[in-house]
C-alpha positions in Angstrom: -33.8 1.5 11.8 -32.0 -1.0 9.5 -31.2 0.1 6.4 -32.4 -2.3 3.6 -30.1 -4.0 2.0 -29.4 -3.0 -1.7 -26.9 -4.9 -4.3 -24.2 -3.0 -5.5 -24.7 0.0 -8.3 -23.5 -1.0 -11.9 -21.7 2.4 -11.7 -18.5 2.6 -10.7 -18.8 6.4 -9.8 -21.7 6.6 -6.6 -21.4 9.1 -3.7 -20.2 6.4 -1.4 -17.3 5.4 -3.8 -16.3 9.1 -4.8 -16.3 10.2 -0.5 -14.3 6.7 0.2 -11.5 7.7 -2.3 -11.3 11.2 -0.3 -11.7 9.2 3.0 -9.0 7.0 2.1 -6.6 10.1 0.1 -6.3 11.9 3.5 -5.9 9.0 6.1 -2.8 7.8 3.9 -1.8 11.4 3.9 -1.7 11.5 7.4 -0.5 8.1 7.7 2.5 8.8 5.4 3.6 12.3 7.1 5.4 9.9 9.6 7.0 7.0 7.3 10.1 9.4 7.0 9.8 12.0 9.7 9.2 9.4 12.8 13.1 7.6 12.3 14.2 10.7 12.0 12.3 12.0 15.5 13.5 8.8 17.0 17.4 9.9 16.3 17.1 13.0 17.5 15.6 11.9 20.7 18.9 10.2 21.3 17.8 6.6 19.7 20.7 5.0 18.0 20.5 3.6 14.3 19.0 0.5 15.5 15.9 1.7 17.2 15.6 3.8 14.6 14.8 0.6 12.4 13.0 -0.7 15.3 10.4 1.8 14.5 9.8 0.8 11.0 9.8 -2.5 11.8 7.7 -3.4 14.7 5.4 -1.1 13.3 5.7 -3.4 10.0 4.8 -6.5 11.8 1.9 -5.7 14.2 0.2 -4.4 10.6 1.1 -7.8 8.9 -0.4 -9.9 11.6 -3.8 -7.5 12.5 -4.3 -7.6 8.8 -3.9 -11.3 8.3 -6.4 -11.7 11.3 -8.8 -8.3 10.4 -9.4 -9.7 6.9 -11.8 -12.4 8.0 -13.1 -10.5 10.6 -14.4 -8.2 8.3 -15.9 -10.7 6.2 -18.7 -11.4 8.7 -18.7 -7.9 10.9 -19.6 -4.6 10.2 -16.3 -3.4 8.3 -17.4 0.8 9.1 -16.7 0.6 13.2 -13.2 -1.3 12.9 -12.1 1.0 10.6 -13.1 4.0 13.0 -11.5 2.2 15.6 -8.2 2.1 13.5 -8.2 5.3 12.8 -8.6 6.2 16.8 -5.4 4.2 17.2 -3.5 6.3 14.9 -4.3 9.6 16.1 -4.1 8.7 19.6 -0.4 6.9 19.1 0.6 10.0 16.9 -0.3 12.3 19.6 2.2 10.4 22.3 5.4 10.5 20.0 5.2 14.3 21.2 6.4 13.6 24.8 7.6 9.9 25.2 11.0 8.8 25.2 12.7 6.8 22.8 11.9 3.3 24.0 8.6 4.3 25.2 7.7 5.5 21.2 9.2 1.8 19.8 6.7 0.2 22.5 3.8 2.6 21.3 5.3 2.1 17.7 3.5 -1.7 18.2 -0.1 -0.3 18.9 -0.1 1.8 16.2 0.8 -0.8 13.5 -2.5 -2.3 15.1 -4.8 1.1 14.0 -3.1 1.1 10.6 -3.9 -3.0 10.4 -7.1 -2.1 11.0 -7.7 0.9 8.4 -6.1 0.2 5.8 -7.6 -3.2 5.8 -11.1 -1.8 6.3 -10.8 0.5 3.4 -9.9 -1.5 1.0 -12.5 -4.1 2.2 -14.9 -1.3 2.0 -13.8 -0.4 -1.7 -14.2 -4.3 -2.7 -18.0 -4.4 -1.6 -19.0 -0.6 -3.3 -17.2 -1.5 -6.5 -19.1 -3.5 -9.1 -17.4 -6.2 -10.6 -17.7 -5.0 -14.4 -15.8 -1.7 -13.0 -13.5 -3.5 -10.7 -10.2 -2.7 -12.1 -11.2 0.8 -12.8 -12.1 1.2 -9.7 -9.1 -0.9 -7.6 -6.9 1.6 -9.8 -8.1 4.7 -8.3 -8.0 3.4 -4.8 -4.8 2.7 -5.8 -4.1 5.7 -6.9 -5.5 7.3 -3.9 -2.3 5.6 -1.5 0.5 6.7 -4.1 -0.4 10.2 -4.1 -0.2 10.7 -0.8 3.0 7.7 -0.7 4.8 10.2 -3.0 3.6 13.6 -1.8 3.3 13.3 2.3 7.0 12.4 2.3 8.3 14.9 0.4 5.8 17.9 2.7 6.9 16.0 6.0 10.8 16.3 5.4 10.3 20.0 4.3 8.4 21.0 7.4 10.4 18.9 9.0 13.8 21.0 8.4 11.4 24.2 8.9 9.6 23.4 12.1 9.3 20.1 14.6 8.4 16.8 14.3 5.4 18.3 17.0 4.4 20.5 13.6 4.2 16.8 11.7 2.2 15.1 14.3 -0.4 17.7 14.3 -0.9 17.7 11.1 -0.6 14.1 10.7 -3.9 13.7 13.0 -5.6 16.2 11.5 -5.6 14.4 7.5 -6.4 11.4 9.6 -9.6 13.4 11.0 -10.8 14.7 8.0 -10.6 11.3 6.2 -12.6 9.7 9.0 -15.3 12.6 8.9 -15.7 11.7 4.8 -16.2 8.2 6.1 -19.5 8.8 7.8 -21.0 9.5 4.8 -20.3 5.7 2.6 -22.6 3.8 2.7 -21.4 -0.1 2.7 -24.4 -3.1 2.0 -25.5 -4.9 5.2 -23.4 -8.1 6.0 -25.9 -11.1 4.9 -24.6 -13.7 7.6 -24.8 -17.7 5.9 -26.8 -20.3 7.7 -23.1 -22.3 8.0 -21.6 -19.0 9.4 -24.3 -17.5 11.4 -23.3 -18.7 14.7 -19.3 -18.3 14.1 -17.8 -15.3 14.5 -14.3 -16.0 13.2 -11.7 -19.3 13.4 -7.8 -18.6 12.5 -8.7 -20.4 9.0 -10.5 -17.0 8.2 -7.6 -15.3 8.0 -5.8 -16.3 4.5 -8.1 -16.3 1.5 -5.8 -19.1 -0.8 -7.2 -17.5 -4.1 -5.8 -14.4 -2.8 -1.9 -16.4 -2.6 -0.4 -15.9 -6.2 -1.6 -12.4 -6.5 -0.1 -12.0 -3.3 3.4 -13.6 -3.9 3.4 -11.6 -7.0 3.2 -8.2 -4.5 5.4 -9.0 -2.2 8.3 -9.5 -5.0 7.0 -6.3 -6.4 7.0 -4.5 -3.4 10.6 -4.9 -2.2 11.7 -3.2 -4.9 9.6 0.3 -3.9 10.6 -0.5 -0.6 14.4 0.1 -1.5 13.4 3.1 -3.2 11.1 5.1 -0.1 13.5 3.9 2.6 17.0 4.7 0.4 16.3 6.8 -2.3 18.0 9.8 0.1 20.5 8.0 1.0 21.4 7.0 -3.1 21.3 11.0 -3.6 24.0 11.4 -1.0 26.1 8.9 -2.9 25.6 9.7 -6.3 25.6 13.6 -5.3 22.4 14.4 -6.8 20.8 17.4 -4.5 17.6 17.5 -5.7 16.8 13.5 -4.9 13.4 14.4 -4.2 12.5 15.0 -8.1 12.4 11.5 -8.1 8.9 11.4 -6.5 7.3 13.9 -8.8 8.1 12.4 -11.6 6.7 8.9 -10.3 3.5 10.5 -9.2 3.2 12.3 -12.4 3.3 9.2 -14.7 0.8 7.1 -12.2 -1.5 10.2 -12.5 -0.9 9.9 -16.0 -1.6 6.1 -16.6 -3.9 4.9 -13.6 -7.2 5.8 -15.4 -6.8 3.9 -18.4 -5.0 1.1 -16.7 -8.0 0.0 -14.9 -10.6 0.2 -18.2 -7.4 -2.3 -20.2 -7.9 -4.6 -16.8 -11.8 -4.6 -17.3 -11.8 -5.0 -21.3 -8.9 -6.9 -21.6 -7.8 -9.0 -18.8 -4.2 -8.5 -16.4 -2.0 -10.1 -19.0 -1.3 -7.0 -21.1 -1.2 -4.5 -18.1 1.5 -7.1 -15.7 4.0 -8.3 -18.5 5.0 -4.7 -19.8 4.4 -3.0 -16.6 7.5 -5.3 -15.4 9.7 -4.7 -17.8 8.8 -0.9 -17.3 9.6 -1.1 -13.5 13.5 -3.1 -14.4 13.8 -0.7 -16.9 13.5 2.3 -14.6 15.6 0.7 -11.4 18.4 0.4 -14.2 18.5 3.6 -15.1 18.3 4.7 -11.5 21.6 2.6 -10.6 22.9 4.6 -13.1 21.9 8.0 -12.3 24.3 10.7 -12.1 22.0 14.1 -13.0 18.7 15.2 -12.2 17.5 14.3 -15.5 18.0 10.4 -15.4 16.3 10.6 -12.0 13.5 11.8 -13.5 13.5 9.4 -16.4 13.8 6.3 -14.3 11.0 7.8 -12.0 8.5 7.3 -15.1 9.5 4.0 -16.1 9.3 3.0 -12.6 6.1 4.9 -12.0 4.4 3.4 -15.4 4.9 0.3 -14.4 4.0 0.1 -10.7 1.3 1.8 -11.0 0.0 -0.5 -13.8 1.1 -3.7 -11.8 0.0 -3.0 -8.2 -3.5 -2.2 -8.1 -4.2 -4.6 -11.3 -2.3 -7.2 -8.5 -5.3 -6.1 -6.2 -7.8 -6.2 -8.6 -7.0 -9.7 -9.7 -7.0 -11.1 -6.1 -10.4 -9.6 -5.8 -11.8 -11.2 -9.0 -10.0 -14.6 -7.7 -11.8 -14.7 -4.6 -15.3 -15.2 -3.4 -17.8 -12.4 -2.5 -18.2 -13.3 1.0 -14.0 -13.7 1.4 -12.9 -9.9 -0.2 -11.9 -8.6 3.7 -9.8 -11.7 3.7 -8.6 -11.3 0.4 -7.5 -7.8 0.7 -6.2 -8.6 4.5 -3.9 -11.7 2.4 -2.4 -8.9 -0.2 -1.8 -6.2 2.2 0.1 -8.5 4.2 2.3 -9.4 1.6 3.2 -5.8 1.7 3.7 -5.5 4.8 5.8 -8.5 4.8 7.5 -7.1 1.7 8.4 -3.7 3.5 9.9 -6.0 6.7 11.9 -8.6 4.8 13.0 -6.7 2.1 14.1 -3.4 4.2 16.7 -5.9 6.1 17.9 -7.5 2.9 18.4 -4.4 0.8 20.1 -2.6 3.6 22.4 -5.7 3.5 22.8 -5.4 -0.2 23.9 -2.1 0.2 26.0 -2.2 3.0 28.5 -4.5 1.5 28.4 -2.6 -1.7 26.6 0.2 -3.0 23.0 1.7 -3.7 23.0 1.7 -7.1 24.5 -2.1 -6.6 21.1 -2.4 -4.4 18.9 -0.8 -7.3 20.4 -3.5 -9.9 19.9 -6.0 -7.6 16.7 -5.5 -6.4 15.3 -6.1 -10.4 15.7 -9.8 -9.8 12.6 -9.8 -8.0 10.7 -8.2 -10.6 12.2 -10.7 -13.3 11.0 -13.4 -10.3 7.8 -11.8 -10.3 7.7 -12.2 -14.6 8.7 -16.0 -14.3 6.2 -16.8 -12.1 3.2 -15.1 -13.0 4.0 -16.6 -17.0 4.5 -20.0 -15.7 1.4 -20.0 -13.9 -0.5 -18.3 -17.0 0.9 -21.0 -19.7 0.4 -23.9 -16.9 -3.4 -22.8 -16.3 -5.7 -21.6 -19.1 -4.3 -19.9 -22.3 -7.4 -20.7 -24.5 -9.3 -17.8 -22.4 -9.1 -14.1 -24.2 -8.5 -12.7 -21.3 -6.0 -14.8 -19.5 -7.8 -14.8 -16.8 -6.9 -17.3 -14.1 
């Protein structure tokens, strides 16, 4: 029988939202138990340097594109099933890095960007249709926060049991946080696609897949994400050159400062618009890579970690919340499908350009540079708020 269809709850805190932020918390966990470990497998399998970084990025790419093209499919199907089917995907790619060779895992690398296309996609279309809008920053923010806990913490696990076990331990447990995060889904519940008289008899048409309201927020991610891209895929690498041991403090003191700051973060971006949350959570983030490039002791790690953690995790899921507000009801899949593919396009492009950077100089050379994008990201986003509407209180766009 069909269920009837409901609007969304004024409340921000329903059963279906509460069991979609632990859905979502242990599928990124799983996900995130291979971002450092899999390169690694790869090298000890006899893969060379390069195929090592072809299986971060063909992974990178199949995501961008599935998400580009899931975004408007979800807009008009049932977003529950793809997102099951994504998480298949994963587990079932996962299990085959056990036994395959090298190029066979690059290959299968390819297949699995198009699971994680399809769930992270889905989950954050879910979270746009069970938030209400009065709540949305609030609630963007804790999603948010769901994907840098487990961004910060699986890392940090997988390397450990890495150096104490297999990569065969990793997998295993990978599939399993994937599995438990699919079992919470069966309990959301997500309102029944309405289908338009314009729309009813088309499925989806390549325009479907880029949401233009979604574009500046968007631009504004992908600058902001090549900076944390430098810092996941080189911040062990910057330990080994600046001699600091215990590199991996870095990550506790960046999830310590977002658990810190993400719940009020999202009530500032409900009360008083993105403008107060955006300008000083830059200059937070170019504060912190500074003092990074700089680091020589433990304790300046961990003192750039909080400037840097302040102010990404103010900026990025405000970013999201913004590109939400921007864009009609019926386009949020394609929305969040445009944003997360500026990530994805972030972690590609700027993975090859830092490593460049760094190559022909140094890491903490890369860590200075990389804060022109975040200054890129201020001059932007303040031309376009002084070029639009500055007579609004809440500079919204």
């Amino acid at each position: 029988m069909e269920e009837e269809i409901q609007p969304i709850p004024k409340k921000l805190w329903t059963k279906s939202y509460i069991v979609m932020l632990f859905s979502n918390l242990f599928i990124y966990l799983g996900f995130y138990m291979l971002v450092p470990t899999l390169p690694a497998y790869t090298k000890l399998c006899g893969g060379s340097n390069f195929e090592a970084s072809l299986v971060v990025s063909t992974f990178s790419i199949t995501s961008l594109l599935i998400r580009l093209i899931s975004g408007g499919i979800m807009d008009k199907l049932e977003i529950k099933p793809l997102l099951l089917i994504g998480g298949i995907i994963l587990n079932l790619t996962t299990l085959s890095y056990i036994w395959l060779p090298v190029d066979a895992i690059i290959i299968v690398r390819i297949i699995q960007g198009i699971g994680w296309g399809l769930a992270s996609t889905g989950a954050a279309a879910i979270f746009s249709d069970i938030i209400p809008k009065e709540k949305r920053g609030e609630g963007m923010g804790y999603y948010s926060l769901s994907m840098i806990i487990s961004m910060a913490l699986s890392p940090m696990v997988a390397i450990i049991l890495m150096n104490l076990y297999s990569f065969k331990n990793i997998a295993f447990i990978s599939i399993a946080l994937v599995i438990v995060g699919i079992l919470f889904l069966f309990q959301v519940k997500t309102p029944k696609k309405i289908a338009s008289t314009s729309n009813s008899k088309k499925i989806f048409s390549p325009a479907d897949s880029f949401e233009k309201r979604a574009a500046l927020p968007s631009l504004l991610c992908f600058l902001l994400v090549i900076t944390l891209c430098g810092i996941m895929s080189y911040i062990m690498l910057y330990g080994k050159e600046s001699n600091i041991s215990s590199i991996w403090v870095y990550f506790i003191g960046f999830v310590a400062m977002i658990l810190i700051t993400r719940p009020f973060v999202g009530r500032v971006f409900d009360k008083r618009g993105h403008v107060i949350i955006i300008i000083p959570g830059s200059i937070s983030m170019i504060i912190g890579l500074v003092i990074l490039s700089y680091a020589n002791s433990t304790l300046l790690l961990i003192i750039s970690s909080l400037f840097y953690g302040l102010g990404y995790g103010a900026v990025q899921p405000s970013l999201q919340a913004w590109t939400v507000n921007r864009s009609p009801h019926n386009r949020k899949g394609a929305a969040n499908g445009t944003f997360l593919s500026s990530m994805d396009l972030s972690y590609t492009l700027g993975a090859i350009l830092l490593s460049f950077v760094a190559e022909h100089s140094t890491y903490a050379f890369m860590y200075r540079f990389s804060t022109i994008f975040i200054l890129l990201l201020l001059v932007i986003y303040l031309y376009k708020i002084f070029k639009n509407n500055t007579k609004e209180q809440k500079w919204q766009l």
